[in-house]
N, C-alpha and C positions, 0 to 999 in steps of 0.2 A: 610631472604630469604632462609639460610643455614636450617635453619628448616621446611621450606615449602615444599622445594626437600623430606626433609626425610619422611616428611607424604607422600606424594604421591607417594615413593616408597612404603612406606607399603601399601598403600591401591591398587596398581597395582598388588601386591605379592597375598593382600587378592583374586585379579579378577580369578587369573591367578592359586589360588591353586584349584587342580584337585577335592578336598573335596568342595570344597565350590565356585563354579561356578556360578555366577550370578549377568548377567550383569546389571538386574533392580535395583536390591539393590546398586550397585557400583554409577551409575549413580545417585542413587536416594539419596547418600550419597554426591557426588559433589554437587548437588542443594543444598540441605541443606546447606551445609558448605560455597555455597556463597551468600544465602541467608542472613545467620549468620553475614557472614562481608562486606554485601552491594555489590557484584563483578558482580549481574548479571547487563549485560549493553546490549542497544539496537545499534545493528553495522549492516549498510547498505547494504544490498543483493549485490547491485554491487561490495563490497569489499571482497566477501568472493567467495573460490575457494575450489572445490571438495576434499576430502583426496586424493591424489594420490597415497594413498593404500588402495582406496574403493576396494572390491571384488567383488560388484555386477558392473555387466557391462548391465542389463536389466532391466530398473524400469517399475514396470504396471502401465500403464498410467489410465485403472479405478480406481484404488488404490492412485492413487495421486492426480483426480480428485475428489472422494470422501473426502481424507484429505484437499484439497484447502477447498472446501465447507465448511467444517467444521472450519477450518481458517478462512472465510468470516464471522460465524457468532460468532464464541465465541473466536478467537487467537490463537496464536499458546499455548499449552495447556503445556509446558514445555521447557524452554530455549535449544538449542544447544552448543555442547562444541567444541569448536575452539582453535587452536594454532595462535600465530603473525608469520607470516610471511616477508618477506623482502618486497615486496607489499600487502598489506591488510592482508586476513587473512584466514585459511587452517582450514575444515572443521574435526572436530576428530568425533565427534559423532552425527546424525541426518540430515543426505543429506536428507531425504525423509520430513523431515518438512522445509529443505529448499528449494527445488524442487517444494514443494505444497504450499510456497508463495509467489514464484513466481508466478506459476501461478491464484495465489488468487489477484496477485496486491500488495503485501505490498512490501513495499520501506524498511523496516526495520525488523529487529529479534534478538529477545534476545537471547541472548549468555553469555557462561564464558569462560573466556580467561585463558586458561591452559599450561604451558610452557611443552611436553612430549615431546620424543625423537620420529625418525621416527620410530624405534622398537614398540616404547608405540604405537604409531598411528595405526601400521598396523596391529598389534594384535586387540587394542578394535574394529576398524573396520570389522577384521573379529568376533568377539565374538559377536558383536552388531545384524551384519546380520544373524548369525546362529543362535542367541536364537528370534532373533524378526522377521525378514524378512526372514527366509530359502533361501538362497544361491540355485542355481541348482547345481547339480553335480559338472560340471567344473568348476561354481564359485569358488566353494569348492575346488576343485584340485588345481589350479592355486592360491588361495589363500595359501593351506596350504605350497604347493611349494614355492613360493613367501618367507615365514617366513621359511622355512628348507634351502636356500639359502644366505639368508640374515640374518641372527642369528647363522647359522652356527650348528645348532641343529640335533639329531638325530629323525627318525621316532618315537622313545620311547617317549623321551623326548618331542615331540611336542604334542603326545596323552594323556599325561599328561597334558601338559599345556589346553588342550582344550576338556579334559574331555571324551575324546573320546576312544575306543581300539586302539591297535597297529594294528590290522587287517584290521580296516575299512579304517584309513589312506593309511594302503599300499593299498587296494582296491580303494580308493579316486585314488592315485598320478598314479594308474595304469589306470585310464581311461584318461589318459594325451597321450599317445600311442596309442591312437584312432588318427584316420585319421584325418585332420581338420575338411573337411566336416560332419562327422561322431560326432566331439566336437559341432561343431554349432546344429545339430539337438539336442544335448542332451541339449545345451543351451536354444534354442527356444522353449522347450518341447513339440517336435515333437516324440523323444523316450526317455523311463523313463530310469531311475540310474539303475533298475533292467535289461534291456535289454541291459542299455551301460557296465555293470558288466561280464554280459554273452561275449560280443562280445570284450571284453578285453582282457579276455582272447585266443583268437586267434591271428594265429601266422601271418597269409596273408591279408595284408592291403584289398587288393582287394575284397576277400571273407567277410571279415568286413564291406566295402562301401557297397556292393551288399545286403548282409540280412539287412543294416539297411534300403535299402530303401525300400524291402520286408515286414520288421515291418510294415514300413509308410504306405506302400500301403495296405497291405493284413489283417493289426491291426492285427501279431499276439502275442499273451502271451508270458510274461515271460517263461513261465514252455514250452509251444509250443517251442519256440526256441532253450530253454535247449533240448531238445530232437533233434532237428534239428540237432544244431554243434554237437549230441554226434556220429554224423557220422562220419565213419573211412574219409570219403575225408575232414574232416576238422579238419588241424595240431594244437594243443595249443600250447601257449607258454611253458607249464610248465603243464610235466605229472600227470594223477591224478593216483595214488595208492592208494586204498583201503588195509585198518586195521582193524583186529577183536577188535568187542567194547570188551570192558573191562567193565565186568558187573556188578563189585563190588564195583566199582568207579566210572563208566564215564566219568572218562578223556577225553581220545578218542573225545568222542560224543560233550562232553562242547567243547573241542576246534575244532571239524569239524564244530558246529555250532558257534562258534563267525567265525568263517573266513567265514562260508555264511552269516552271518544276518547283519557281521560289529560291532554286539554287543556283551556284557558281558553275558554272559550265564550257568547258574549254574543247577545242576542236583543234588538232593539228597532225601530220603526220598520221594520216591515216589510222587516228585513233580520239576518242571522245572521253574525256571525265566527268564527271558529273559528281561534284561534291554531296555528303550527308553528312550529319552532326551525329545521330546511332541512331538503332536499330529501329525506334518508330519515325525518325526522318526517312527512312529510305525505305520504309512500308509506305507511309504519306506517297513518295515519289512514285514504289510502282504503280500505287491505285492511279494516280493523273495520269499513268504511261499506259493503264487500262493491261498491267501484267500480274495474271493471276498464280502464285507458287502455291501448290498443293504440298502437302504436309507429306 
């Protein structure tokens, strides 16, 4: 047993290093391994109970009607991973193929039964939803808060663990200081991470409720709105100064654009990177770059 803990600390350390980020291989190493020693088992829907540090608080219900269907006709196409519990048993990775058979009807669902700490839990759960399922904004927020409270960690140290900058984070935990009303529309996606970014930055609740429902009504842009609050009646939290770029280097410019894009940004040789995680990270990016690709 003494040995089983220790593999599965390495293979969490493997999840969790900032180089080597990736949840489907992690996952896809578990199955194997209980493959190997016979562990996966079929355990009863009625005995299994949500992570209680899922992040997503909104499943789309066409997206789980399509996965049921597809459950109806060929199974659930890869076991979920569960913790024991004091009653039944605590979902670690795959709510969404258990959600989808429920509503396909199955009474049953293959599982491996993993003993992680609530730490191990709340992390894969967030890792799970943000490589596979994208998180909203405040998912996001509330999750990564959630783990900088409870692990006791710093913003560095968490952007490491999850692969992310240190910029984006604090950009993430700063739209927590949105209004509640103002967190639900960005939940609902009624307004994007790019407008709830803008209006974070402002310093009067009021004036925040007010333009976001001006967004909602009037659809207007990221870049529109940026031009909106850059009006003197509207106070930021946190002044902006302007700096002469430095042209021999780019410093400057690398880091005024990772604290706007939330990414890793590099400048040299007459060429620019600009890192993404996929393909809803680098939609995120063009809405802030106000660039629109028609289909």
């Amino acid at each position: 047993m003494q040995e089983k803990r220790k593999a599965l600390g390495r293979g969490l350390e493997q999840l969790f290093n900032d180089q080597n980020l990736d949840f489907d291989s992690f996952e896809e190493a578990i199955i194997e391994d209980a493959k190997r020693n016979d562990e996966i088992i079929d355990i009863k829907l009625e005995d299994l109970r949500p992570n209680p540090y899922q992040p997503r608080k909104v499943f789309d219900e066409n997206a789980l009607n399509e996965l049921a269907i597809s459950i109806k006709q060929q199974g659930v196409f890869q076991p979920i991973i569960v913790k024991k519990s004091i009653k039944g048993y605590e979902i670690i990775a795959g709510e969404r193929r258990y959600r989808a058979s429920k509503i396909a009807g199955l009474k049953t669902i293959p599982a491996i039964v993993k003993d992680y700490s609530d730490d191990d839990m709340m992390q894969i759960a967030l890792l799970e939803n943000l490589q596979r399922e994208n998180l909203t904004s405040i998912e996001e927020a509330k999750a990564y808060k959630s783990i900088i409270d409870t692990m006791h960690i710093t913003q560095e140290e968490l952007a490491k663990k999850v692969g992310k900058s240190r910029s984006h984070i604090t950009n993430m935990l700063g739209l927590l200081k949105l209004p509640a009303s103002v967190q639900d529309m960005v939940l609902y996606n009624k307004i994007s991470m790019g407008h709830a970014r803008v209006l974070s930055k402002l310093e009067s609740k009021d004036q925040i409720e007010k333009l976001a429902i001006k967004v909602v009504d009037d659809g207007i842009s990221v870049h529109d709105l940026e031009s909106l609050v850059s009006s003197p009646q509207y106070e930021r939290t946190v002044k902006i100064t302007r700096k002469k770029v430095d042209n021999s280097e780019f410093k400057y410019l690398e880091k005024h654009m990772k604290e706007k894009l939330g990414t890793n940004v590099k400048i040299s040789n007459n060429k620019m990177t600009i890192k993404f995680a996929n393909v809803q990270d680098l939609n995120r990016i063009l809405e802030i770059m106000n660039i629109n690709i028609d289909e």
